[in-house]
C-alpha positions as CSV (number, residue, x, y, z in Angstrom):
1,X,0.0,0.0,0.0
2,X,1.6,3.3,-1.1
3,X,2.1,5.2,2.0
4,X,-0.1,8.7,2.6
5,X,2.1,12.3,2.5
6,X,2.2,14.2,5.8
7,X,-0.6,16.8,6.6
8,X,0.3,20.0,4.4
9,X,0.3,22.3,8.0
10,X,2.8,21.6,10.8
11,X,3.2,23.2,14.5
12,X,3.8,26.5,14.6
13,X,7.0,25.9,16.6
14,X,7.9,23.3,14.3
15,X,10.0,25.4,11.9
16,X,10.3,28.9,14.3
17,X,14.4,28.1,14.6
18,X,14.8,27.4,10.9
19,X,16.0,29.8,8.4
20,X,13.7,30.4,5.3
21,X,14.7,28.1,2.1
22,X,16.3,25.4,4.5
23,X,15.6,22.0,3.8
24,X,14.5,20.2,6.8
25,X,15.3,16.7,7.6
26,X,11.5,15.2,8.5
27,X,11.7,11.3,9.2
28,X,10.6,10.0,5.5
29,X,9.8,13.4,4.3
30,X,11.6,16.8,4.0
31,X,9.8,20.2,4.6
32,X,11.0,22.8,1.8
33,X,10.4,25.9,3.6
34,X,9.8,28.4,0.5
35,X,10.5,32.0,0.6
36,X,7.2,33.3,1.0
37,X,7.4,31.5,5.1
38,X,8.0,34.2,7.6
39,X,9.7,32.6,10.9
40,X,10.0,34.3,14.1
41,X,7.9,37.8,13.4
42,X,9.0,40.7,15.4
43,X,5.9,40.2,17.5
44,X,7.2,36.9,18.6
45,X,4.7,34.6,16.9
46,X,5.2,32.5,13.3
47,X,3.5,32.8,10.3
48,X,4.0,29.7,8.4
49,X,3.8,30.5,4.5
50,X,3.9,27.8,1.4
51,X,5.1,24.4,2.4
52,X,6.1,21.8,-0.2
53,X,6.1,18.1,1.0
54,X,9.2,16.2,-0.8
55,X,10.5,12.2,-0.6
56,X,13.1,12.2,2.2
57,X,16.6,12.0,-0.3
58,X,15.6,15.1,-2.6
59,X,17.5,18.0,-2.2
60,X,16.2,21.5,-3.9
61,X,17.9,24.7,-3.2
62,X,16.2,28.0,-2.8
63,X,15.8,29.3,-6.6
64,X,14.6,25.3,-7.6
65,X,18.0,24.3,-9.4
66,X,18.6,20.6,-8.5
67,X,21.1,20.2,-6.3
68,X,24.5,18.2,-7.0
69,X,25.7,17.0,-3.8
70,X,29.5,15.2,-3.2
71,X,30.3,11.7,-3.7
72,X,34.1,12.6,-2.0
73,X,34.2,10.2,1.6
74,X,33.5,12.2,4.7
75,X,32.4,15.2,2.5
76,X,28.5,16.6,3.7
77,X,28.6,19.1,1.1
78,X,24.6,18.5,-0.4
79,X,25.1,20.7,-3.1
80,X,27.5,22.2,-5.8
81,X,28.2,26.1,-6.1
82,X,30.3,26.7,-9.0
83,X,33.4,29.2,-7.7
84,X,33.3,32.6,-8.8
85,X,37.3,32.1,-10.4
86,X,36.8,28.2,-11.3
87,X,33.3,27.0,-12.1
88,X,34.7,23.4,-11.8
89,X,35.8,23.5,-8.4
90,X,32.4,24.0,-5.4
91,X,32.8,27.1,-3.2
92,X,31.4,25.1,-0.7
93,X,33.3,22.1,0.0
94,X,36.0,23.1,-2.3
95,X,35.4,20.0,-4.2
96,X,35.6,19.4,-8.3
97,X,32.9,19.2,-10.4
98,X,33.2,16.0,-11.5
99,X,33.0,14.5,-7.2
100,X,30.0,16.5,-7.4
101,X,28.1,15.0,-10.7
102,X,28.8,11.3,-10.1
103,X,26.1,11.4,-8.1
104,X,23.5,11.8,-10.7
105,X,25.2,9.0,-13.1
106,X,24.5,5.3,-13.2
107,X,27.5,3.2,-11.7
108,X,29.5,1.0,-14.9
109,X,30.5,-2.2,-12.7
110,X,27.3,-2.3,-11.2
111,X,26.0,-3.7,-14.6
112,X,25.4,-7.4,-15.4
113,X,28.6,-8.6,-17.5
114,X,27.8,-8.1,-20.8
115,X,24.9,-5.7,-20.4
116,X,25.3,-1.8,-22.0
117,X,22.5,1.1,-22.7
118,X,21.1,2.9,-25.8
119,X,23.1,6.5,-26.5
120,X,20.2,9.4,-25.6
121,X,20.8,12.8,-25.8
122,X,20.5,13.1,-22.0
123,X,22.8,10.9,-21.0
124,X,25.6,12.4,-23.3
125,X,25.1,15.6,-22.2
126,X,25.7,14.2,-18.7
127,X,28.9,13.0,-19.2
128,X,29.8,15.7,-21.8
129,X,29.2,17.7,-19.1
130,X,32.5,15.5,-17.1
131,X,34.8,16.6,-19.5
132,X,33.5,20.1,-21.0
133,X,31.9,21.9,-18.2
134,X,34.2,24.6,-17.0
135,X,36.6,23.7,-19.2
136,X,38.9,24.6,-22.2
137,X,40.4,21.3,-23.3
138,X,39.5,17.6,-23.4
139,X,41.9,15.1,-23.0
140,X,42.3,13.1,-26.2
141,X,41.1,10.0,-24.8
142,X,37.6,11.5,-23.4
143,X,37.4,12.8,-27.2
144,X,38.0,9.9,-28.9
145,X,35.2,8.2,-27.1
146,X,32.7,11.5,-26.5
147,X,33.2,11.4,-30.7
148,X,31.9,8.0,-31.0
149,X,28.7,9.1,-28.8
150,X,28.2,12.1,-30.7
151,X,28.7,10.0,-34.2
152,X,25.1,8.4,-32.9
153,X,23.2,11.4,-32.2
154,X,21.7,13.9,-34.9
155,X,24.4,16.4,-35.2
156,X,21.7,19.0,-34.2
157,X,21.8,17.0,-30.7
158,X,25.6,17.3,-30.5
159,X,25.5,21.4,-31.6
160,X,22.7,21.6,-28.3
161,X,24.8,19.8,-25.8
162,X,27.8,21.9,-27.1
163,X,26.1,25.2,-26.7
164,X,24.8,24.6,-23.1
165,X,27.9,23.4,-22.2
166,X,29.6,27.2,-23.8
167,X,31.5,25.0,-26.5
168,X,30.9,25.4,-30.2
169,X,31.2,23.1,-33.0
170,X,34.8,23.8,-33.9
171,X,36.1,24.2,-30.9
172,X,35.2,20.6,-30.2
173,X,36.0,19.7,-33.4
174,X,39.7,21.4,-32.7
175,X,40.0,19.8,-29.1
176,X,40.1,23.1,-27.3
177,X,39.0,26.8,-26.8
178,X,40.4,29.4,-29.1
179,X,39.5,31.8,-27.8
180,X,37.3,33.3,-24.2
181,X,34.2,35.1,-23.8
182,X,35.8,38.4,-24.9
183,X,37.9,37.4,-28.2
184,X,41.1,36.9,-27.0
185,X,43.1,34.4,-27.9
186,X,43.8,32.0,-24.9
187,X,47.6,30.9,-24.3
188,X,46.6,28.1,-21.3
189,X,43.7,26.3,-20.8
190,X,41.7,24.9,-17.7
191,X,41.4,21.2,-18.6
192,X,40.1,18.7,-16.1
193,X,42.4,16.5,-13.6
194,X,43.7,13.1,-14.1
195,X,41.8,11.9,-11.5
196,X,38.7,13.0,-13.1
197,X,39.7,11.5,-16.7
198,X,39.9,8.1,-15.1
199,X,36.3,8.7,-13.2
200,X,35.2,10.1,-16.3
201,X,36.4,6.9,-18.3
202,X,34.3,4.6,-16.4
203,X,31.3,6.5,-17.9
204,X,32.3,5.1,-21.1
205,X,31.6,1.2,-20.5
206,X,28.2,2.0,-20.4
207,X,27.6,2.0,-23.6
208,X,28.4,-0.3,-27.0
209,X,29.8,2.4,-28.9
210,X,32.5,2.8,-26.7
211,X,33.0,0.0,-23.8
212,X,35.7,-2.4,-25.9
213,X,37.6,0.9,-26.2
214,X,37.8,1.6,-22.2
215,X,38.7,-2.3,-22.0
216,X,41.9,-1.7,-24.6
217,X,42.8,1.3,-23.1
218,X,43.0,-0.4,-19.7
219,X,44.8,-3.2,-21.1
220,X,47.6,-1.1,-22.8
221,X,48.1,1.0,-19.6
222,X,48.1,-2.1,-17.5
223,X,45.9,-0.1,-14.9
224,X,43.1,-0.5,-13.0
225,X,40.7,2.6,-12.6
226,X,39.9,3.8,-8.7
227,X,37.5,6.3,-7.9
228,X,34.9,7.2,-5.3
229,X,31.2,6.5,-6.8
230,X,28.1,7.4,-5.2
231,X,26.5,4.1,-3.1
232,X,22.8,4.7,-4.9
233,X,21.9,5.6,-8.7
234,X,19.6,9.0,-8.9
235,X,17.8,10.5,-11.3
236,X,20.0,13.1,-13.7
237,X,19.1,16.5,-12.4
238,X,23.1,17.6,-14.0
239,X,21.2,19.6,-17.0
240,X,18.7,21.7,-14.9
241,X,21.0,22.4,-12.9
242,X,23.9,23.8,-15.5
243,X,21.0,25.4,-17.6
244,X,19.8,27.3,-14.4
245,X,23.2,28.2,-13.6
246,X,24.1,29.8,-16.7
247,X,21.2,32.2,-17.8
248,X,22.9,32.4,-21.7
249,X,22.3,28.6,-22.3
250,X,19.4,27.6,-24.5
251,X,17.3,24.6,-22.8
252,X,17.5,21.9,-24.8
């Protein structure tokens, strides 16, 4: 039997010590305390605005984005803030991007042996987002195999996930950014860590396209791949939240 959601009014005193647009830790439910909530009125009493019942797990921030929250051991950051200098590293737990988004990806060895998923759209723009978000360079192996995802998608697809991501056509096509916002012609790029290339290589075996690649590339390196995944697959909330983040994208 599909259990019933909490009443949509709580005790007064329930929320009086909580800041507006907290979420609040509620058993099996969370309480997303909107803006419109006044707590703790200068007369001493609480007026409790809009309240939004969600599935204990979620975790919305204040202006709706989806938030990204850390896969990094011992790390209690719930959601990433792109920094105001790097947009790849969280200006909360000073974490990387990439720590942040495995948490919204599906887990490779967790497969059955054998078993791999149909390319969409979606899920390339996931993992594009790995490699290209914040960045001005892709490592030549994440190309190689990002190229043989795009080579399945209607090249229309591959110009969207580009643009969202701030990278046109032949700036992919040339591996890196010619040039920044303003027209001048870059002379160092940001580029994503090592560690992250290997996390971001995993990605890879998920599909047909490219998972005897990842296997050969393991083989001639005679290297194992280690990296922290998240314990429990969820949902892909990675494109709201980069399309919320930056105004000048196009939805796709």
């Amino acid at each position: 039997m599909r259990s019933q959601l909490p009443p949509s009014s709580v005790p007064r005193d329930a929320l009086r010590n909580y800041p507006e647009d907290l979420v609040v830790s509620r058993d099996r439910y969370v309480i997303w305390v909107i803006s419109q909530c006044i707590l703790g009125t200068e007369d001493g009493g609480s007026r409790i605005g809009q309240l939004r019942w969600i599935p204990a797990g979620a975790v919305v921030t204040s202006n709706h984005v989806p938030a990204i929250r850390c896969t990094l051991v011992n790390c209690i950051c719930l959601g990433f803030k792109p920094g105001k200098i790097n947009p790849r590293q969280c200006e909360q737990c000073r974490h990387g991007w990439v720590a942040h988004a495995l948490s919204k990806l599906r887990i490779p060895h967790f497969y059955p042996t054998g078993q791999v998923e149909i390319v969409q759209s979606s899920v390339v723009f996931d993992i594009s987002s790995l490699m290209l978000y914040g960045t001005q360079a892709i490592p030549i192996r994440l190309k190689i195999l990002l190229d043989r995802l795009f080579s399945v998608l209607k090249q229309e697809e591959v110009i969207q996930i580009l643009h969202s991501l701030d990278w046109t056509l032949q700036d992919y096509i040339r591996g890196y950014v010619l040039q920044d916002a303003s027209g001048k012609v870059l002379d160092h790029w940001s580029i994503m860590t090592v560690e992250e290339e290997l996390a971001t290589l995993q990605q890879f075996l998920r599909f047909g396209e490219t998972k005897s690649i990842v296997e050969l590339m393991a083989i001639h390196e005679k290297e194992g791949y280690s990296v922290l995944v998240p314990s429990t697959r969820a949902n892909s909330d990675i494109r709201t939240f980069i399309e919320n983040s930056n105004p000048g994208t196009v939805p796709l």
